[in-house]
PASEBA-545977 format. One record per residue (C-alpha): residue in one letter; residue number from 1; z, y, x. Coordinates in nm, 2 decimals, decimal comma, padded with zeros to 4 digits, always signed. Each point is the difference from the previous one (the first is absolute). Layout:
N
   residu   num        w        v        u
        A   NUM        Z        Y        X
...
//
This chain:
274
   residu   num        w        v        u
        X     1   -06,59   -10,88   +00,17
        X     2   +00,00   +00,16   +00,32
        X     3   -00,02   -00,19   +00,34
        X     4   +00,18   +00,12   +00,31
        X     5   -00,17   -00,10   +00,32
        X     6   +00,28   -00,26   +00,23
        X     7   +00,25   +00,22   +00,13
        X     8   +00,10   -00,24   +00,31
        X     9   -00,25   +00,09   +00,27
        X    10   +00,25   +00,20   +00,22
        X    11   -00,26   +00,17   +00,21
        X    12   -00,18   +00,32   -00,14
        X    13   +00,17   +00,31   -00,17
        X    14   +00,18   +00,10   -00,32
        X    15   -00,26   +00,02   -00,28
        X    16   +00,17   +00,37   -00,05
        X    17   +00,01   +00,09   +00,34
        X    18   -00,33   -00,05   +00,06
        X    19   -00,17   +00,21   -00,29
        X    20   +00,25   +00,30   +00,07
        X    21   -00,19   +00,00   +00,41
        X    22   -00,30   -00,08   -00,18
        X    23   +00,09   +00,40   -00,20
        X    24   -00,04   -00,18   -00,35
        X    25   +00,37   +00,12   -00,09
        X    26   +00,33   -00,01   +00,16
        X    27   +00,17   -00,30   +00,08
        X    28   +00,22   +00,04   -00,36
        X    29   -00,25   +00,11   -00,19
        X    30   -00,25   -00,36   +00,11
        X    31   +00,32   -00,17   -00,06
        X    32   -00,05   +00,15   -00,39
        X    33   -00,38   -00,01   +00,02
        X    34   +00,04   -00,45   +00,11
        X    35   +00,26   +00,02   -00,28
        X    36   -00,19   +00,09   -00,33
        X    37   -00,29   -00,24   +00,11
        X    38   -00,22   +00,26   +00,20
        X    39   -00,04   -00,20   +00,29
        X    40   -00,21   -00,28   +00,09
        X    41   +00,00   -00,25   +00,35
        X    42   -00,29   -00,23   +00,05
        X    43   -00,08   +00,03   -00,38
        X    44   +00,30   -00,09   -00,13
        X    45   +00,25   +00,28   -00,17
        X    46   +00,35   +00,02   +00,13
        X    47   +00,31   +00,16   -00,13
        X    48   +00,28   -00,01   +00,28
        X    49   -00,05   +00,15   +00,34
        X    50   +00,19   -00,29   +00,15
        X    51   -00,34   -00,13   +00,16
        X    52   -00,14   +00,07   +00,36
        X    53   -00,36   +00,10   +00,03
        X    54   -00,26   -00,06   +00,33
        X    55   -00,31   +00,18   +00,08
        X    56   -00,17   -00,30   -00,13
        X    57   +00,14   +00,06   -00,36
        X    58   -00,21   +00,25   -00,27
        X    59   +00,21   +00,20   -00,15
        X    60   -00,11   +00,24   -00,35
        X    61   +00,19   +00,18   -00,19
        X    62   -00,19   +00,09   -00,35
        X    63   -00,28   -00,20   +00,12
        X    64   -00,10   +00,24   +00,28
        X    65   +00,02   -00,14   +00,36
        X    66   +00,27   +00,13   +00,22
        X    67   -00,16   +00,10   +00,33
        X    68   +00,14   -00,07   +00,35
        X    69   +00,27   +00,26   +00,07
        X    70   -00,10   +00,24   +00,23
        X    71   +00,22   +00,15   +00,30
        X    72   +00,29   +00,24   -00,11
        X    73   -00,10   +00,35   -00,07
        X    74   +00,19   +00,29   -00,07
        X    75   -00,12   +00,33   -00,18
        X    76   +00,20   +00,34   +00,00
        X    77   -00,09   +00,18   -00,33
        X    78   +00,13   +00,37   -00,12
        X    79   +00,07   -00,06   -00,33
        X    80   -00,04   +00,33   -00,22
        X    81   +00,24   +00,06   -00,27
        X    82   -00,09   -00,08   -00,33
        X    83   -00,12   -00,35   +00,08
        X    84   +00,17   -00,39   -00,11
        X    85   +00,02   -00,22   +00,25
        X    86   -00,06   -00,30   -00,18
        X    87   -00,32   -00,21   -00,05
        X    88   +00,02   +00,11   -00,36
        X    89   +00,23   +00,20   -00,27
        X    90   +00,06   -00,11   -00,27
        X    91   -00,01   +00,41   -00,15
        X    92   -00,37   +00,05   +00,13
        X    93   +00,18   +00,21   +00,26
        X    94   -00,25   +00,04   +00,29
        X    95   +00,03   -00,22   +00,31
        X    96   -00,01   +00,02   +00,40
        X    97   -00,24   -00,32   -00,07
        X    98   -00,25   +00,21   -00,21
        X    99   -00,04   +00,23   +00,28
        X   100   -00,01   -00,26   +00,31
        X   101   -00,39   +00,02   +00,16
        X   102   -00,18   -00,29   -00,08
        X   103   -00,02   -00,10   +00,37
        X   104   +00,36   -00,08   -00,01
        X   105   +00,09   -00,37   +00,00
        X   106   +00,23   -00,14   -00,24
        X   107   +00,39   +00,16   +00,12
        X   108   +00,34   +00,04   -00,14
        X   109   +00,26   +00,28   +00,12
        X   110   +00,28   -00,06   +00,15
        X   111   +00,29   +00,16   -00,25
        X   112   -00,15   +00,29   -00,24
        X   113   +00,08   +00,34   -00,03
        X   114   +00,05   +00,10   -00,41
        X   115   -00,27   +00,20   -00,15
        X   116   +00,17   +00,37   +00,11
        X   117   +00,02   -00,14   +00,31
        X   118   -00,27   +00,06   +00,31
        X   119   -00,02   -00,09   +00,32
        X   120   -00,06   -00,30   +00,23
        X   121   -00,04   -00,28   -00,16
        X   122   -00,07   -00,37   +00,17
        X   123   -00,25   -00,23   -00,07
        X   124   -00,14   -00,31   +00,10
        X   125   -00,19   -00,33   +00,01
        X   126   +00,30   -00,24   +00,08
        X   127   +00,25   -00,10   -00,22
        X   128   +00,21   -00,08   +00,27
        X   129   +00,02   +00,33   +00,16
        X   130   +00,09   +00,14   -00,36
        X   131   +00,27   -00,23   -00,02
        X   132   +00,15   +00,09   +00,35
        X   133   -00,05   +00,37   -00,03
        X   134   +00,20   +00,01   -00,33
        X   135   +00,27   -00,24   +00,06
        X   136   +00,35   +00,18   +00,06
        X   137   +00,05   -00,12   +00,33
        X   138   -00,23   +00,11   +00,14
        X   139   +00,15   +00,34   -00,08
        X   140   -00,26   +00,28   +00,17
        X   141   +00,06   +00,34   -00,09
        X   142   -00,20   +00,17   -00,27
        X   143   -00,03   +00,33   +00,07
        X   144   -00,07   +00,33   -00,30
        X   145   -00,02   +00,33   -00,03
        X   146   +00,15   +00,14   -00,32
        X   147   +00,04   +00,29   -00,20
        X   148   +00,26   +00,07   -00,20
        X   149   +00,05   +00,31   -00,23
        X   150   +00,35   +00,19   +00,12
        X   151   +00,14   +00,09   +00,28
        X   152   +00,17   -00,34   +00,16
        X   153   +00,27   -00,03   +00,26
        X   154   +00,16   -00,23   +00,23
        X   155   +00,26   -00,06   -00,17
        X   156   -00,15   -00,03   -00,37
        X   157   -00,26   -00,28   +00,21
        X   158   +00,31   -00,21   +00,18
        X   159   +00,01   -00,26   -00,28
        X   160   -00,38   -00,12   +00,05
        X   161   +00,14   -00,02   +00,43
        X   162   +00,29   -00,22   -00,09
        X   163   -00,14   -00,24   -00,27
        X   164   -00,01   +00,06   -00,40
        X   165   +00,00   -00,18   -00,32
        X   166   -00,25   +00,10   -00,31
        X   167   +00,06   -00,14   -00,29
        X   168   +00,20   -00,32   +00,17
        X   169   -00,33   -00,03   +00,24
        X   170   +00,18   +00,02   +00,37
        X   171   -00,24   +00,24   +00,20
        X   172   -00,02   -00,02   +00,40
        X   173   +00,11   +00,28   +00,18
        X   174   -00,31   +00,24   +00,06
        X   175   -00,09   +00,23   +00,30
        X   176   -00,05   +00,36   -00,13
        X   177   -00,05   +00,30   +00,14
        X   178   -00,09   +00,35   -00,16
        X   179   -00,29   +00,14   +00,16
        X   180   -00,09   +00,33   -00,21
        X   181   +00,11   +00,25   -00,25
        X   182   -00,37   +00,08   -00,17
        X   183   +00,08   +00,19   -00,31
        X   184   +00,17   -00,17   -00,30
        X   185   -00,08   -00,34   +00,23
        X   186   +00,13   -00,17   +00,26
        X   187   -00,15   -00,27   +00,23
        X   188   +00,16   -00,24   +00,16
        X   189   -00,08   -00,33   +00,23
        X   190   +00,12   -00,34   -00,15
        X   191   +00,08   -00,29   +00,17
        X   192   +00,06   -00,38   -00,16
        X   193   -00,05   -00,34   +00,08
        X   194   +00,01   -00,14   -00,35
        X   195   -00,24   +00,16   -00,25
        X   196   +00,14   -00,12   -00,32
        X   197   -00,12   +00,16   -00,31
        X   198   -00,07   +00,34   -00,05
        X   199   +00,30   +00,00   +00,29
        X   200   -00,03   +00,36   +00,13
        X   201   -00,05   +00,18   -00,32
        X   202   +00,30   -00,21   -00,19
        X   203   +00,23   +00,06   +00,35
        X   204   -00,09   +00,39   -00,06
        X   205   +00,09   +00,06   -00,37
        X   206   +00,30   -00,20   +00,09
        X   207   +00,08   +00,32   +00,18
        X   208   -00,12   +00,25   -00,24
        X   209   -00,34   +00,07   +00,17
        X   210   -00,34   -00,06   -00,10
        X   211   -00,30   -00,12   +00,15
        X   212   -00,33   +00,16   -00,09
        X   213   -00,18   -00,13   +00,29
        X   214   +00,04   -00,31   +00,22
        X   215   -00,27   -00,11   +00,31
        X   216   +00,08   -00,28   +00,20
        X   217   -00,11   +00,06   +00,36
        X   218   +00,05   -00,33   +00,16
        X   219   +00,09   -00,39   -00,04
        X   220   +00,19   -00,15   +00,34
        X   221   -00,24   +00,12   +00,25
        X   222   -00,32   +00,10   -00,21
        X   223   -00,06   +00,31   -00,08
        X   224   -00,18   +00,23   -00,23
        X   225   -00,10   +00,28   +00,26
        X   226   -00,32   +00,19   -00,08
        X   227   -00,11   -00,27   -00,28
        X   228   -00,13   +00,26   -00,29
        X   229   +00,08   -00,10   -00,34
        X   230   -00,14   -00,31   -00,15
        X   231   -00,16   -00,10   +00,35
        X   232   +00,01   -00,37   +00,13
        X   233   +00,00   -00,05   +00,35
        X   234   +00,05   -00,37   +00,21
        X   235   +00,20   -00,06   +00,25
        X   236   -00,12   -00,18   +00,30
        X   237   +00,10   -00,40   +00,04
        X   238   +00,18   +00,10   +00,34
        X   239   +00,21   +00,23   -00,21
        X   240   +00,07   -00,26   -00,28
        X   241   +00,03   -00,28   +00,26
        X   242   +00,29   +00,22   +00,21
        X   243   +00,18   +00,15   -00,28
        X   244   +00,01   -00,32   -00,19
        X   245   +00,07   -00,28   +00,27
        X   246   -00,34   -00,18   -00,11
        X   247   -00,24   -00,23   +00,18
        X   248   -00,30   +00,08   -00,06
        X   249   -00,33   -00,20   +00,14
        X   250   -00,24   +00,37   +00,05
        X   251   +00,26   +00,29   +00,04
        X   252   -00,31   +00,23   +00,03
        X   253   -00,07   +00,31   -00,18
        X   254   +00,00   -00,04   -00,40
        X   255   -00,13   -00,29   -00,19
        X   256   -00,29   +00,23   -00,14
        X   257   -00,10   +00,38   -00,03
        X   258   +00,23   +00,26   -00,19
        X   259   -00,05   -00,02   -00,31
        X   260   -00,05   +00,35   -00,16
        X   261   +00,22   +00,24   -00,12
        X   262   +00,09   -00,01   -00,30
        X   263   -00,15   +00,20   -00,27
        X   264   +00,21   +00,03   -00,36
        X   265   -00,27   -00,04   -00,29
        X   266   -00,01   +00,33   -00,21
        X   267   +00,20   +00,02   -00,25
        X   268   -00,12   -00,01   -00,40
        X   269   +00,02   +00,35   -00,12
        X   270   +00,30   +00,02   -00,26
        X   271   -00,11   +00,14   -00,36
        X   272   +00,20   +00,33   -00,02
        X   273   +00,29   +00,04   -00,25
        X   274   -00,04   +00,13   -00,36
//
């Protein structure tokens, strides 16, 4: 039988709360992790996240000490195409985890961009920030650049401006604009503020055009700039502390060094077909 530590000491944090700043998982996902027995205060196992922790507590989860949280950090990160952006697939389908430089603390992104998709992607050491970044209203603009194959016009693209409903899933209206004629392609700049699933790609074929390539180029007021493909770079605790509203103790530079770019592992040569 498991025993839950007393719940009534008022002072301290949520149990949950405090392992998502800590970057073991987002605040959802610890509320999962405390709930099939994975967590431990002072010893004792717990199963509900209705308990408030102090500094004084020791916390594990699998048996392994979870450290003092550090300071909020924030990583941008171009992810190439090609990549999941889980921790792991359950198809063997490569990561952006497998790739990440060993330097690289523990993070989670904020939101994901599917495995077509490239782009900047979020990270981060606070599940706290994750939660605010991805929560609806907070509603920053996401902005892509897409390509579509045919030859779009204003008119055939007023549906994404006003609002429009895929398969019963209400879409907010979009900004786009058509930037180019390049072939058999056209680009285009998207703007949204909700990023639901597979969102810009669905909206499109909902208007008979179809996406072969799709690069976010910024997330509120981040941006993916010069980053080259499959490079990590931090942002400064200034940066995070202004953009985000936080209070930070030492607003100086980054909490450590870059880490390194990221190099993808060669692939495994593929036996040729017969």
């Amino acid at each position: 039988m498991t025993q839950n530590p007393s719940p009534d000491t008022p002072k301290g944090d949520r149990i949950a709360k405090v392992l998502a700043r800590a970057g073991v998982a987002s605040r959802r996902e610890a509320e999962r992790m405390i709930e099939a027995g994975r967590v431990s205060v002072n010893g004792a196992q717990i199963t509900s996240p209705a308990l408030n922790v102090s500094e004084n507590d020791k916390i594990t989860v699998d048996g392994k000490p979870v450290s003092e949280p550090e300071p909020p950090r924030m990583w941008l990160y171009h992810k190439p195409a090609g990549l999941v952006t889980t921790t792991r697939d359950e198809k063997g389908r490569e990561t952006i985890y497998d790739s990440f430089p060993e330097d690289l603390p523990r993070v989670m992104t904020v939101g994901r961009l599917d495995l077509n998709s490239e782009g900047l992607l979020l990270l981060t050491n606070d599940g706290g920030i994750k939660r605010k970044l991805e929560l609806p209203s907070t509603g920053w603009l996401r902005r892509y650049r897409v390509r579509v194959n045919g030859r779009p016009s204003d008119e055939a693209l007023e549906p994404l401006r006003r609002g429009i409903t895929v398969d019963g899933e209400q879409f907010q209206p979009m900004t786009v604009a058509i930037d180019r004629q390049q072939g058999a392609n056209a680009w285009l700049t998207v703007g949204l503020r909700e990023g639901k699933n597979r969102e810009i790609r669905r909206a499109m074929e909902a208007v008979n055009m179809s996406v072969n390539r799709l690069i976010r180029i910024s997330y509120g007021p981040f941006q993916l700039g010069e980053l080259k493909q499959g490079e990590i770079e931090e942002l400064r605790r200034k940066i995070v502390r202004d953009q985000l509203g936080l209070v930070l103790e030492d607003d100086s530079g980054t909490a450590a060094k870059k880490p390194k770019a990221v190099r993808r592992p060669p692939r495994k040569p593929t036996k040729p077909r017969r």
